[in-house]
C-alpha positions in Angstrom: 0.0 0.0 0.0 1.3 3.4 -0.7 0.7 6.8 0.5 -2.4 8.2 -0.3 -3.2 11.6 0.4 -3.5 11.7 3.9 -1.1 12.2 6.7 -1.1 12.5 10.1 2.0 14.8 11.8 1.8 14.5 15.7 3.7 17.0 17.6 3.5 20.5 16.1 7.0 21.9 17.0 9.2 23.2 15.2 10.1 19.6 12.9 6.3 18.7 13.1 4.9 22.2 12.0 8.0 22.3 8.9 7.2 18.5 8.1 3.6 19.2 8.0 3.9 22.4 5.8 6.5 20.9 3.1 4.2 17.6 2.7 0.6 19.8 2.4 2.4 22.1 0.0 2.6 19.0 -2.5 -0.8 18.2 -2.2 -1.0 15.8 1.0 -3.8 16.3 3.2 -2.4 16.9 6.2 -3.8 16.7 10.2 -1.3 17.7 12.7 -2.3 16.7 16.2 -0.3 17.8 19.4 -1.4 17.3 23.2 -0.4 21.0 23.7 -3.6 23.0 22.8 -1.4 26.7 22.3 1.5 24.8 19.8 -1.5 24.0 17.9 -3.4 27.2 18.1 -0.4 28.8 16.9 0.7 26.6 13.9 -0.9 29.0 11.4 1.3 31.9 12.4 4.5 29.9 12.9 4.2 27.5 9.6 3.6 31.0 7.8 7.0 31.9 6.5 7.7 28.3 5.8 4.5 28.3 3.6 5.3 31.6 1.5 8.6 30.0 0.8 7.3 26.8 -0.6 4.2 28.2 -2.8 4.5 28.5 -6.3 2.0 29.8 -8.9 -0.1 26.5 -8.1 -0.5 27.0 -4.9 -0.9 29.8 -2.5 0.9 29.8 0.6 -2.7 30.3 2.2 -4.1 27.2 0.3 -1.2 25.5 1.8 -1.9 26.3 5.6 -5.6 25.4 4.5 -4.9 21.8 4.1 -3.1 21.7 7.3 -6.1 20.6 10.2 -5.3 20.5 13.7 -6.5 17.5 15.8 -6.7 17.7 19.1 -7.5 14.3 19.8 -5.0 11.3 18.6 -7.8 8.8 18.0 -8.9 11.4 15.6 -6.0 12.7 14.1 -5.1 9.2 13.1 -8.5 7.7 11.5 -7.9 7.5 7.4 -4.3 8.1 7.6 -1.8 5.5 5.8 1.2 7.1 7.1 1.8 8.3 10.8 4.6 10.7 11.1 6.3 10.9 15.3 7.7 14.5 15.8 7.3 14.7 19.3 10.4 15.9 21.5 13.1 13.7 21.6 12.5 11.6 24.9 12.6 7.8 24.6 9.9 6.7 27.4 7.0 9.3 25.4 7.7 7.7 21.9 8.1 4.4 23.1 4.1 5.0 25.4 3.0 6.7 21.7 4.0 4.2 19.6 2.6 1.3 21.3 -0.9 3.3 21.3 -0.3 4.0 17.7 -0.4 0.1 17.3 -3.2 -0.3 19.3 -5.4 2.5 17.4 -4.2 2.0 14.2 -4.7 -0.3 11.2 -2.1 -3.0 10.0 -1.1 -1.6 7.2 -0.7 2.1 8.5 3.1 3.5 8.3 4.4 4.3 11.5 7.7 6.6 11.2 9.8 8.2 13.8 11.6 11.3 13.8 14.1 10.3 16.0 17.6 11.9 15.7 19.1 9.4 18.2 16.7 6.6 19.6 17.4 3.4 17.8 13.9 2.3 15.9 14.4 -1.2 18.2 14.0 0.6 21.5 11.3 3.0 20.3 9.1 -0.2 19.2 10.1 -2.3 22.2 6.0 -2.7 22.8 5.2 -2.7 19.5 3.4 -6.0 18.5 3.6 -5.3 14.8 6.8 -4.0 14.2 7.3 -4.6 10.6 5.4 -1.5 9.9 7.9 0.9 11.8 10.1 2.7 10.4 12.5 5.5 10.8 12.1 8.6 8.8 14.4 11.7 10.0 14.3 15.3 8.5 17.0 17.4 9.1 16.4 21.2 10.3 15.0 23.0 8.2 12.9 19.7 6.6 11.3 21.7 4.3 14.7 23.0 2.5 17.2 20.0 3.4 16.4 17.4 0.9 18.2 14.1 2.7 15.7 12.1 4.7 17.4 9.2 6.2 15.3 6.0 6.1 16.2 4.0 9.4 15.8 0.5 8.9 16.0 -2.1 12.1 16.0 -6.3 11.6 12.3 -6.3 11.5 11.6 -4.0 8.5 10.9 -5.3 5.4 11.8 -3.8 2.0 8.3 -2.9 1.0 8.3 -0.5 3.8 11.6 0.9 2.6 10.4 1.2 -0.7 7.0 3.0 0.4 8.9 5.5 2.5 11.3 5.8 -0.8 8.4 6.7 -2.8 6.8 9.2 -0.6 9.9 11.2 0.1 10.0 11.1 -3.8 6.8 12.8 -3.9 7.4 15.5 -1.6 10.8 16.5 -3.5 13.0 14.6 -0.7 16.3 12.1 -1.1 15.4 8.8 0.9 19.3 7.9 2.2 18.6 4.1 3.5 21.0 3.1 6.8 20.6 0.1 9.3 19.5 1.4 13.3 22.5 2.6 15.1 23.1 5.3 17.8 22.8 8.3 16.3 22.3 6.8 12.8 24.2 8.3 9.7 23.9 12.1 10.1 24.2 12.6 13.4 27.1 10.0 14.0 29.1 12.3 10.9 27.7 15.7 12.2 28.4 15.5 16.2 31.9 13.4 15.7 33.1 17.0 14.1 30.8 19.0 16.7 32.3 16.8 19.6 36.7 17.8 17.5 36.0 21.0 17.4 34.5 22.0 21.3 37.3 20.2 22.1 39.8 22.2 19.9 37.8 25.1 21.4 38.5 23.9 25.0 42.3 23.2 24.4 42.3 27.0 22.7 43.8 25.6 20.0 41.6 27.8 17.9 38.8 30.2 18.4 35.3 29.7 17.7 35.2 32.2 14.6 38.7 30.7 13.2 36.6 27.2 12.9 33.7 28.4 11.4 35.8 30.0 8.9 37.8 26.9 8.0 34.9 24.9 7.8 32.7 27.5 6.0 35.7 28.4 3.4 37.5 25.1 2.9 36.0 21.8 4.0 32.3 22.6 3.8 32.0 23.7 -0.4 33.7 20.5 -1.4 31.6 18.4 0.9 28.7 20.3 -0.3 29.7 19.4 -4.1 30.8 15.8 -3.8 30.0 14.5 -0.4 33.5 13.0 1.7 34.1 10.0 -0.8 33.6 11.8 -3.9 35.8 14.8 -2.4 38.2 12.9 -1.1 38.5 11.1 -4.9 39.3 14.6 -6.5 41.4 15.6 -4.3 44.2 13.4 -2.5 45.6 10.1 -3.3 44.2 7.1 -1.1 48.5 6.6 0.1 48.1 10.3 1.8 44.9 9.4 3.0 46.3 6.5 4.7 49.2 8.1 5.7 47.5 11.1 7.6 45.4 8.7 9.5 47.8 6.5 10.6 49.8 9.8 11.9 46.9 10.9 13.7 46.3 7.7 15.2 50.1 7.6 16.4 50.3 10.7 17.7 47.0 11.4 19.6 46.1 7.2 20.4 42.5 8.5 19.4 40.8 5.2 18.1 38.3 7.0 15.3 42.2 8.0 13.6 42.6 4.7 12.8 42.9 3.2 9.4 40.2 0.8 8.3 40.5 -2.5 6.4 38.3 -0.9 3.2 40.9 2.2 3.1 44.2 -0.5 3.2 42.9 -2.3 0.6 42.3 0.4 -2.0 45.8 1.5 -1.5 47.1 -2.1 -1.9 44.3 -2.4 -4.6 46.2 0.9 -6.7 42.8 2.4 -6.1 44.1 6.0 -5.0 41.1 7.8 -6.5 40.6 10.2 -9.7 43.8 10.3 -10.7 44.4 6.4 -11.1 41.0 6.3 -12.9 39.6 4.2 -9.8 38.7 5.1 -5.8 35.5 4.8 -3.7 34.3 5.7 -7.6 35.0 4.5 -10.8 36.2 7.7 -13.4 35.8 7.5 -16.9 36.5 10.8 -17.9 40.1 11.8 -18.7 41.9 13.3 -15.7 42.8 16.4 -17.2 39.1 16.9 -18.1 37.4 16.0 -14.9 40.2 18.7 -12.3 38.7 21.4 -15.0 35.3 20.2 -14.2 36.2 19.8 -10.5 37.8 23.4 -10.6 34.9 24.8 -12.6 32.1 23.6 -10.2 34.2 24.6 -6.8 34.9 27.9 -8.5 31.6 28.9 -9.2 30.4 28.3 -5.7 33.1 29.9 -3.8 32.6 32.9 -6.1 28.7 33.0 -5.0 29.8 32.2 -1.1 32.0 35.6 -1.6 29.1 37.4 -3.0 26.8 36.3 -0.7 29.1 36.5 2.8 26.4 38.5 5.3 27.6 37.1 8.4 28.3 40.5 9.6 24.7 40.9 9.0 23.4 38.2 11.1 23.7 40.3 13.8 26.3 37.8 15.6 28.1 38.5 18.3 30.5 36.3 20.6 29.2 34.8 24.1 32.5 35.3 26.4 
């Protein structure tokens, strides 16, 4: 069964009222349902913005609150909907009380989906008693302008549930990125590991706060933006320095995430050492020459809109001491 046009959103903060707005403003019929009577009262005002920024010339950003209905009642909110979106706060005991009543109040073959950034889909569905219908489905802040949705998948889901979630993200303009349950799952795991180096850098005062942001903003962040870290890390080093840095690191802090892994060894041994030997994490067919002027072209012409667009010092930021 796929998605049909009705959803149910419950919890209308501020991932429940952006998740609700992005899937209404491609034509879902959406009821949002939160145990907090003012968050609901207030969705209108609050989803506003996000609403002018997604309509287009078929639909007004009015027509798009419209077929937003708040529920207060869960029983309610529920009935007729084939897929249940959780965007409550981020406490394990209430999602793991809400999804057990959402198996006891709604049909079999209704789509249960967490937005967990954390919780592994195991614990959440601990009293679930039909667990192949849960599934993990996590926006990232904004939801309604990032486009990777990560699909959490535990032992019990099956691939038709993967593939529904697939082809609804599809339909609301989102990237479905597939990984198996794990603290913190893919994003998280790669986003705090960095957020977790650099407080630390911060607290040794190796660096100042506004020296990493700039080194991240300028120089890691517009190649990761173009190519993701494997791509990236194809056009720009050989897999040898690769290895070589991390196995420097690794000596000279002992911190175990250093550490060279068995996939990385065996490109090097392999010959593998990325664009420039034709062969990495990718395969490249176009000539070398060709692809550094493609590579140079495409990191040009974003660096050239960052500098054109640079209004930090119009954010109106200013350092906590």
């Amino acid at each position: 069964m796929d998605i049909d046009d009705k959803i149910t959103v419950i919890g209308a903060g501020l991932m429940g009222t952006s998740i609700a707005t992005l899937c209404a403003a491609h034509g879902y019929r959406v009821v949002l349902h939160d145990q907090d009577q003012s968050i609901l009262k207030s969705f209108r005002a609050r989803a506003t913005p996000i609403a002018r920024h997604l309509s287009s010339g078929h639909k007004s950003h009015s027509e798009i609150l419209d077929s937003v209905i708040c529920v207060s009642s869960l029983e309610k909110a529920v009935e007729g909907a084939s897929l249940v979106q959780e965007a409550i706060h981020e406490d394990l005991a209430s999602k793991r009380i809400l999804f057990q009543k959402l198996d006891d109040i709604c049909q079999t073959d209704v789509m249960l989906s967490t937005n967990s950034s954390s919780f592994m889909l195991s614990d959440i569905g601990l009293d679930v008693k039909e667990k192949n219908r849960i599934i993990g489905i996590h926006y990232v802040s904004p939801a309604h302008l990032i486009r990777a949705v990560e699909i959490i998948i535990a032992s019990f889901t099956p691939d038709t549930l993967i593939d529904r979630a697939k082809k609804f993200l599809k339909t609301i303009d989102h990237v479905g990125i597939t990984c198996r349950e794990r603290p913190g799952f893919l994003i998280n795991r790669v986003q705090y590991a960095l957020k977790a180096e650099i407080q630390r850098m911060v607290d040794e005062g190796f660096a100042s706060v506004e020296d990493i942001d700039e080194a991240v903003r300028l120089a890691i962040g517009p190649r990761l933006a173009l190519w993701g870290p494997f791509m990236q890390e194809d056009l720009a080093a050989s897999k040898r320095t690769v290895l070589s840095v991390m196995e420097y690191l690794h000596k000279t802090t002992n911190e175990t995430h250093y550490e060279s892994t068995p996939v990385l060894r065996n490109l090097v041994e392999s010959g593998n050492a990325g664009a420039a030997s034709g062969a990495g994490w990718y395969e490249w067919s176009m000539g070398y020459e060709q692809l550094m002027q493609e590579r140079d072209m495409q990191l040009s012409q974003l660096l050239d809109y960052l500098r054109s667009h640079d209004r930090l010092d119009k954010l109106g930021r200013g350092r906590c001491e």
